[in-house]
N, C-alpha and C positions, 0 to 999 in steps of 0.2 A: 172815728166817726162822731161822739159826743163833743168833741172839740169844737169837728163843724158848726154844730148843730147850738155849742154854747156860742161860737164866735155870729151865725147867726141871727141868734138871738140877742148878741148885745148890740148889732149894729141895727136889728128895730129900734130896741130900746134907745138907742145916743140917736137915733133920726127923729125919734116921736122929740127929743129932748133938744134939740137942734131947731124942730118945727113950732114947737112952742114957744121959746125964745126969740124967735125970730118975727116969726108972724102968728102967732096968737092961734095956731092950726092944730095942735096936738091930734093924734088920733085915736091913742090910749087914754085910758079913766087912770084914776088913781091905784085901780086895783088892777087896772090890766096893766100897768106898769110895776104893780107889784111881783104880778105873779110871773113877767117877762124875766125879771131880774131873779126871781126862785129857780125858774127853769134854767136861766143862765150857772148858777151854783151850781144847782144838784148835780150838772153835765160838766162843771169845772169837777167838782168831785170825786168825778165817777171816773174820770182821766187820771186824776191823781192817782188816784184808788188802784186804779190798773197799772199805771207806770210804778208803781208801789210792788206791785205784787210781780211784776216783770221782773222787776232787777233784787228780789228775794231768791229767782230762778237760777 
């Protein structure tokens, strides 16, 4: 489920980044594009973290 959850968080993130470049529309600040791409980490992490401790099973 974190997966989900990072995969839709990076697909705001490459739309706001897609929308800026294109037509000058961004709908993120600088910091809510910071903190999109933190929430994207922490939930890539927390995947790893678990498929980690899976196959230690």
């Amino acid at each position: 489920m974190p997966l989900y959850g990072a995969l839709i968080l990076f697909t705001i993130f490459a739309a706001n980044v897609v929308l800026g470049a294109m037509s000058n529309a961004a709908f993120l600040s600088d910091v809510g594009e910071m903190l999109v791409l933190w929430g994207v980490a922490v939930l890539f992490v927390i995947v790893v973290l678990k498929k980690e401790a899976d196959a230690r099973k």
